[in-house]
C-alpha positions as CSV (number, residue, x, y, z in Angstrom):
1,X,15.1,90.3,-31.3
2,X,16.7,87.2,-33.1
3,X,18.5,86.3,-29.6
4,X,15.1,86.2,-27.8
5,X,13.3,84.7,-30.2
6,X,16.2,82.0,-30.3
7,X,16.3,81.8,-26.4
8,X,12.2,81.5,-26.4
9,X,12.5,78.5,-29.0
10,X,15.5,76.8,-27.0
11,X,13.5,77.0,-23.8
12,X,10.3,75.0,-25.1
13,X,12.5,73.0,-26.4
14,X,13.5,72.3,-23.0
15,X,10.4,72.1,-21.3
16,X,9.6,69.3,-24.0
17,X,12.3,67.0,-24.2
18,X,11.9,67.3,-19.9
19,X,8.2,66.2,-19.9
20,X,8.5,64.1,-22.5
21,X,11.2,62.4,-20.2
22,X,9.1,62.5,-17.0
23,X,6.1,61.0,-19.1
24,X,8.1,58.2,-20.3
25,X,9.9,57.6,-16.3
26,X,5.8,58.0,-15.3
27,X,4.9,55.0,-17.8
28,X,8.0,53.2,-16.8
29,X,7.0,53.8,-13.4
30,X,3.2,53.1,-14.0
31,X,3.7,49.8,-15.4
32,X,6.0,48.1,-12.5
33,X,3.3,49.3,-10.4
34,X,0.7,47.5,-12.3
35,X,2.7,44.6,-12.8
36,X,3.2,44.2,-8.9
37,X,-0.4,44.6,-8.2
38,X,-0.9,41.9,-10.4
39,X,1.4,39.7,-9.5
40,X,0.1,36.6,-7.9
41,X,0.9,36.5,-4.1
42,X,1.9,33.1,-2.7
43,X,-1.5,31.3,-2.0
44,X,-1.5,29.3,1.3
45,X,-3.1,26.3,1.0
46,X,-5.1,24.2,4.2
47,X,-5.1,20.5,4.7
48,X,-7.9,20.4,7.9
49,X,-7.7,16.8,8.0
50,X,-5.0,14.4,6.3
51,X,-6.9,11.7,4.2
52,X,-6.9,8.3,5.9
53,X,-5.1,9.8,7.8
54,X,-1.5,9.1,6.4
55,X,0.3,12.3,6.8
56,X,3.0,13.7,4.4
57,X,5.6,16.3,5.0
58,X,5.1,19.8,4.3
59,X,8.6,21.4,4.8
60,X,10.0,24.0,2.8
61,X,8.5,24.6,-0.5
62,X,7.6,21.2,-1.6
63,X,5.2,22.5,-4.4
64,X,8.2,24.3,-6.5
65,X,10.9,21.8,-5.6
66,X,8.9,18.7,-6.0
67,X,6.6,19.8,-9.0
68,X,7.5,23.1,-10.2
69,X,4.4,25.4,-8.8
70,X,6.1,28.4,-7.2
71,X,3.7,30.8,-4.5
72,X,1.8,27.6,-3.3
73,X,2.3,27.4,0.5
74,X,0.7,24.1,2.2
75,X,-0.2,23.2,5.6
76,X,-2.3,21.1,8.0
77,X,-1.6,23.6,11.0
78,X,-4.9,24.7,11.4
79,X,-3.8,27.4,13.7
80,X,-3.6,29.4,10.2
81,X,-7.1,28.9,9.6
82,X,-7.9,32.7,9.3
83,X,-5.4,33.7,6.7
84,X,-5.5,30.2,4.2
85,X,-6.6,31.0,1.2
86,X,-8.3,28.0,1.0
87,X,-9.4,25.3,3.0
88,X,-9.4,21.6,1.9
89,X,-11.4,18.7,3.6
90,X,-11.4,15.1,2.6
91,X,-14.6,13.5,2.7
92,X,-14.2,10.5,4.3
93,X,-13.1,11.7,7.8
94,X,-16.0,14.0,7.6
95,X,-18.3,11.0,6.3
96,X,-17.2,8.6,9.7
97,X,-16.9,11.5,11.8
98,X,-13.0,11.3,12.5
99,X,-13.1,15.3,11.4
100,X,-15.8,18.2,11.5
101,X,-16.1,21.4,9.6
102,X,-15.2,24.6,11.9
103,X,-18.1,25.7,11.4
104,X,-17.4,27.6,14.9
105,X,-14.9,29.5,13.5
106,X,-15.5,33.2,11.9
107,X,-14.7,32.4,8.1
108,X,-12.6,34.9,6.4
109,X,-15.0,36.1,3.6
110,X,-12.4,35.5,0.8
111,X,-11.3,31.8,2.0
112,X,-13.0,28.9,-0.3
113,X,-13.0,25.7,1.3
114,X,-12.7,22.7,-0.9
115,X,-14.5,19.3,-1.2
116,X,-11.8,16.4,-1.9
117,X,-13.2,13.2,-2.6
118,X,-11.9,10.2,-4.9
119,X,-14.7,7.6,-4.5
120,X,-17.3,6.8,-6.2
121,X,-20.4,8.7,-5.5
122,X,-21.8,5.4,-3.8
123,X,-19.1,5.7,-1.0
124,X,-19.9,9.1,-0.4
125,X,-23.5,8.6,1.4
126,X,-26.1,11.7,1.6
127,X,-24.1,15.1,0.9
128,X,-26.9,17.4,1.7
129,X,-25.6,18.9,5.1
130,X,-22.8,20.1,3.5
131,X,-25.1,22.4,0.8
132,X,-23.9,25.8,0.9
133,X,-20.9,25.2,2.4
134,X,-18.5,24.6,-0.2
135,X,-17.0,26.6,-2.8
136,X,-14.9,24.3,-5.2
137,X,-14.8,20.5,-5.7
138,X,-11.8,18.3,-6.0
139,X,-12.5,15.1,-7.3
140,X,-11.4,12.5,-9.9
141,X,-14.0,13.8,-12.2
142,X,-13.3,16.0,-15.6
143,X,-15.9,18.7,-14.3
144,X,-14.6,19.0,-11.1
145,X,-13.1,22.4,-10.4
146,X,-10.0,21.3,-9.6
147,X,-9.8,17.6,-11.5
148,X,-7.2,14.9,-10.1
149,X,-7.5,12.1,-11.8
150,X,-6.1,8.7,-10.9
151,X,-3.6,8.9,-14.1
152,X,-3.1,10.2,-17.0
153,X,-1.0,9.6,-20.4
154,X,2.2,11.8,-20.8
155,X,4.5,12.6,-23.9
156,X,7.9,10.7,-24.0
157,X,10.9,12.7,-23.4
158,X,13.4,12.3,-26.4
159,X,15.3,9.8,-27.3
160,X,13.7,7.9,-24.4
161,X,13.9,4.1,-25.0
162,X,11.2,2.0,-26.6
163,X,8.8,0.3,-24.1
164,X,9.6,-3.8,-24.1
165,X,6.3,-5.5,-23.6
166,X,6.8,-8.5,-20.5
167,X,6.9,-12.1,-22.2
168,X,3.6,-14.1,-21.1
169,X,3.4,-16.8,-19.9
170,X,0.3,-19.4,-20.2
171,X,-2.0,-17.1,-18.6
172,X,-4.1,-15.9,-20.6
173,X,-6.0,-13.2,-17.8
174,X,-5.6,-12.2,-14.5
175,X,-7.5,-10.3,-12.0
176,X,-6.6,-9.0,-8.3
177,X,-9.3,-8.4,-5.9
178,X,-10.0,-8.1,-2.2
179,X,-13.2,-6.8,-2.2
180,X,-15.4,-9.1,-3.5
181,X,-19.4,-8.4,-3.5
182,X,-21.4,-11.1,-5.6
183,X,-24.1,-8.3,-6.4
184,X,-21.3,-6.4,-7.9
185,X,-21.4,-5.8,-11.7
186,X,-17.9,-6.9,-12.0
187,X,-18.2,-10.0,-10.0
188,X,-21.4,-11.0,-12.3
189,X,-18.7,-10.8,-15.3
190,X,-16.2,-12.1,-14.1
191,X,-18.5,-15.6,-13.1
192,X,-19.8,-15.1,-16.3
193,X,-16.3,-15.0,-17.9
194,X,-14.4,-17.7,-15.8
195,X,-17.2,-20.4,-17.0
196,X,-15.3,-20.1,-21.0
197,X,-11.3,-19.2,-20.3
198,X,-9.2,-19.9,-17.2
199,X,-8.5,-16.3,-15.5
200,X,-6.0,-16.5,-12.6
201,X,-7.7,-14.5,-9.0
202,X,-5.1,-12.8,-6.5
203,X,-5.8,-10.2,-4.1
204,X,-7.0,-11.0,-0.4
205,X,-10.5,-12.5,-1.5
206,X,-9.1,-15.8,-3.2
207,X,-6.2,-15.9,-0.1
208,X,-3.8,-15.0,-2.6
209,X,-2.1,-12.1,-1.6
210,X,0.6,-10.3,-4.1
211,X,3.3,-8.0,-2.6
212,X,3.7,-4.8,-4.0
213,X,7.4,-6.1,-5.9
214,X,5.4,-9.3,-7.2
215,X,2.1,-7.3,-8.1
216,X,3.2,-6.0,-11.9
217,X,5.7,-9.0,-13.0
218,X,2.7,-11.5,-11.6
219,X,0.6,-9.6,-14.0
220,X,2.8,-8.7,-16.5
221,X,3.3,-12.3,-17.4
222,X,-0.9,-12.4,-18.9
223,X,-2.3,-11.4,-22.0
224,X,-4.8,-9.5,-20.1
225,X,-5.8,-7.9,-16.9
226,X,-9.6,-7.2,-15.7
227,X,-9.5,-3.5,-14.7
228,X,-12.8,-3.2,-13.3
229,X,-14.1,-1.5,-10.9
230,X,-16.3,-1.7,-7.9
231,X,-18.3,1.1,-9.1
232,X,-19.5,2.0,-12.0
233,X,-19.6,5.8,-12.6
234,X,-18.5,8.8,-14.8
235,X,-14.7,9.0,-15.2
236,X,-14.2,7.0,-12.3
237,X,-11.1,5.0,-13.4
238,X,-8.5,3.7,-10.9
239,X,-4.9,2.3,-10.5
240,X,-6.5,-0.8,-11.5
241,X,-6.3,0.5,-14.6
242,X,-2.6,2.8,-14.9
243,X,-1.3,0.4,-12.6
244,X,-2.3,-2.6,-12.8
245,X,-2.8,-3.0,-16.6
246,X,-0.9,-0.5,-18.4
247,X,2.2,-0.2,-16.0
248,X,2.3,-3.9,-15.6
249,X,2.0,-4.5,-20.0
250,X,-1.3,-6.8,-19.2
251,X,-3.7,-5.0,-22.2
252,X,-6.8,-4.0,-19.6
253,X,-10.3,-5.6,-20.4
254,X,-12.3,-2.5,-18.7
255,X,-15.5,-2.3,-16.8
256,X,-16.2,1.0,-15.5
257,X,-17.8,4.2,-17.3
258,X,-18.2,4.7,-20.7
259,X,-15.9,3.6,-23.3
260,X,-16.3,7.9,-24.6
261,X,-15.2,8.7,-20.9
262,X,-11.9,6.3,-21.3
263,X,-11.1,7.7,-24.5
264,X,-10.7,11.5,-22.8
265,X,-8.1,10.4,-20.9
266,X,-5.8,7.2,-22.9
267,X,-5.7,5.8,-26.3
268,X,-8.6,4.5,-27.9
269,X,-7.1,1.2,-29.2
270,X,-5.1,0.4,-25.6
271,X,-8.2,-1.5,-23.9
272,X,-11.3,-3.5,-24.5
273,X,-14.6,-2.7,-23.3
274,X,-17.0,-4.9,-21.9
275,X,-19.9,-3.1,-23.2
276,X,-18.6,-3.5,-26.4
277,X,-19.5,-7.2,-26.8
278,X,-23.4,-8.8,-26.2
279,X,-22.0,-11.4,-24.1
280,X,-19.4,-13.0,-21.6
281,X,-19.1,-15.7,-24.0
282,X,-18.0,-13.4,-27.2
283,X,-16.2,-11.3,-24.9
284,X,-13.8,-14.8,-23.9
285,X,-14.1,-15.7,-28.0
286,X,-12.4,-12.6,-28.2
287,X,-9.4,-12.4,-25.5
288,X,-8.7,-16.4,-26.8
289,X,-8.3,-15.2,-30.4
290,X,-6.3,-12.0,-30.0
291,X,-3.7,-13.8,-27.7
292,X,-3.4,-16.0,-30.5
293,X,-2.4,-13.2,-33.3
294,X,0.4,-11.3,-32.2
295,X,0.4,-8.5,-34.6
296,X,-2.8,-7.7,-33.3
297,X,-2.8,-7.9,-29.7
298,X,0.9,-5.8,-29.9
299,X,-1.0,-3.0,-31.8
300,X,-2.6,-1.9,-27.8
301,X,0.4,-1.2,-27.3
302,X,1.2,1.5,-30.0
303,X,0.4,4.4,-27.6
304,X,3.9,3.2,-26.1
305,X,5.7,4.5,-28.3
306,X,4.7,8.2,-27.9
307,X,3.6,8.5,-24.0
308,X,3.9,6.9,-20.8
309,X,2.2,6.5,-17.6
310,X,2.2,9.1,-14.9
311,X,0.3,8.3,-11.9
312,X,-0.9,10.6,-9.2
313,X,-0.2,9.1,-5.5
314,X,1.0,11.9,-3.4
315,X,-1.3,13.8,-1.7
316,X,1.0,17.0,-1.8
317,X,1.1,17.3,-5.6
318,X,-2.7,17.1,-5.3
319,X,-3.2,19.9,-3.0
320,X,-0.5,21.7,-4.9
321,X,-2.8,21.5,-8.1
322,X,-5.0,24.1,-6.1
323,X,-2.9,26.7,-6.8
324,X,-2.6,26.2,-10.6
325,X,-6.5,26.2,-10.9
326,X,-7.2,29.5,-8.1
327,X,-6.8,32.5,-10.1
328,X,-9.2,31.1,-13.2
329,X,-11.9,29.9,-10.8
330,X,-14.9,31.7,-9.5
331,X,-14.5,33.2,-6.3
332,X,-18.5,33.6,-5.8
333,X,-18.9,30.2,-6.5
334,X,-21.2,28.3,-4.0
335,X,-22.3,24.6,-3.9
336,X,-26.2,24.7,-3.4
337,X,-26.9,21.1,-3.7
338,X,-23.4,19.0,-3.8
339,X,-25.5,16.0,-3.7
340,X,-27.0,16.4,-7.3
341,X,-23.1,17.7,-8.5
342,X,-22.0,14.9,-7.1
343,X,-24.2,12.3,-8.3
344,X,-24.6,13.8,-12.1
């Protein structure tokens, strides 16, 4: 009796440590599967149209090698139309017709297509043909679904070495323009400005050209550098700024959108703002005093010491942003009235 009682006992035994085993291979087993499903597929990427129509190369995986986004697949062969994931279309060639929307084409129902614009509202014109027909935006502006911004401040690597601000010269401001428009608000300051301190024009208006080697050292040599721009609008701020002033070491005397928006992206004491002061007059008051106190004046530079300038000028790491923002942005998302996004 003892035998089969031991036998009995011996052979659950058995039967437990075996399912206990094939439970655990079934969770082993259950988990790779879920972890595959969830896996983010490579995402393929479509450039309808290249902006301006300066094209970039797109051979082998430029979004991992170049900035470190793996499963990001672009191309502008619109013969893949039907399986990109999404579809991007810059606004201008749509604006001046060099480019139309396919609207012929059957339109997978999972594809987004994306609205990529990095002017001012002003230079877009009447956006109300396009209602309904995008999913995401891709703009310059902090709400935009996918934001890409002209520049933005990055940490220092260590031990990196301390930035040396350019020696000036006797000029005391500088400004580069090609597009000058005497209604504009910048060109109003500027007049305004140029009747109390001297302030030393380039660009192709005055018929003073600089060359892209002589651009930051011609600037570099001033105290300051007029960073405005032609439009005034939320969180519109341009190379005239990460260039031009902070890249050359001119401290930038802004003119753009708020002084709360410029604070979101760079260091509150790096720039002046026009609308801080009630007049041109105080403004010049100003610039003459604080070239005259160095302590001062070399305190916009603190932000130096702790971050640099990274600039965004290639298209590709643009469009390769797309994929870092797909998978935490709607996919029912619809644009019902871009126009009133747009202009907000």
């Amino acid at each position: 009796m003892t035998t089969y009682i031991s036998l009995f006992l011996s052979a659950i035994m058995l039967f437990i440590i075996s399912f206990y085993t094939f439970h655990q291979r079934l969770l082993v087993l259950t988990r790779i599967a879920v972890a595959h499903l969830l896996r983010p597929r490579n995402l393929t990427i479509l450039l309808w149209h290249w902006p301006f129509g300066v094209s970039y190369s797109l051979g082998g995986d430029v979004c991992a090698t170049e900035y470190g986004i793996p499963g990001c697949f672009l191309s502008d062969n619109a013969s893949l139309f039907h399986h990109a994931d999404a579809v991007v279309f810059h606004h201008h060639e749509l604006r001046t017709s060099r480019s139309y929307l396919p609207l012929h084409l059957p339109r997978p129902a999972s594809q987004r297509w994306i609205w990529l614009s990095l002017e001012p509202p002003v230079n877009n014109g009447n956006l109300s043909r396009y209602n309904g027909l995008f999913n995401w935006t891709m703009t310059y502006h902090r709400q935009a679904d996918v934001p890409i911004p002209y520049g933005k401040l990055v940490p220092l690597p260590p031990n990196s070495s301390s930035f040396m601000i350019p020696k000036k010269g006797d000029c005391l401001v500088s400004w580069v323009v090609s597009n000058y428009q005497p209604d504009h608000e910048r060109s109003q300051v500027y007049q305004g400005l140029r009747k109390y301190i001297p302030i030393q024009v380039y660009g192709r208006w005055p018929r003073r050209p600089l060359s892209e080697q002589s651009l930051l050292r011609t600037i570099g040599r001033c105290h300051f550098y007029l960073a405005f721009e032609n439009s005034v609008a939320p969180d519109y701020i341009t190379e005239k700024l990460w260039r031009n002033a902070y890249e050359a070491g001119a401290v930038p005397v802004v003119l753009g959108p708020s002084r709360a928006d410029y604070e979101a992206l760079v260091a509150p004491g790096s720039f002046i703002h026009v609308n801080d002061f009630n007049s041109t007059q105080e403004l010049a008051v100003f610039l003459k005093q604080l070239a005259t106190d160095r302590r001062s004046y070399e305190n916009y530079f603190k932000w130096r010491q702790t971050h640099k300038v990274k600039r965004y000028t290639d298209w590709r790491e643009r469009l390769c942003s797309i994929c870092v923002s797909y998978y935490r942005l709607p996919s029912n998302k619809v644009y019902y009235d871009l126009d009133a996004w747009a202009y907000s």
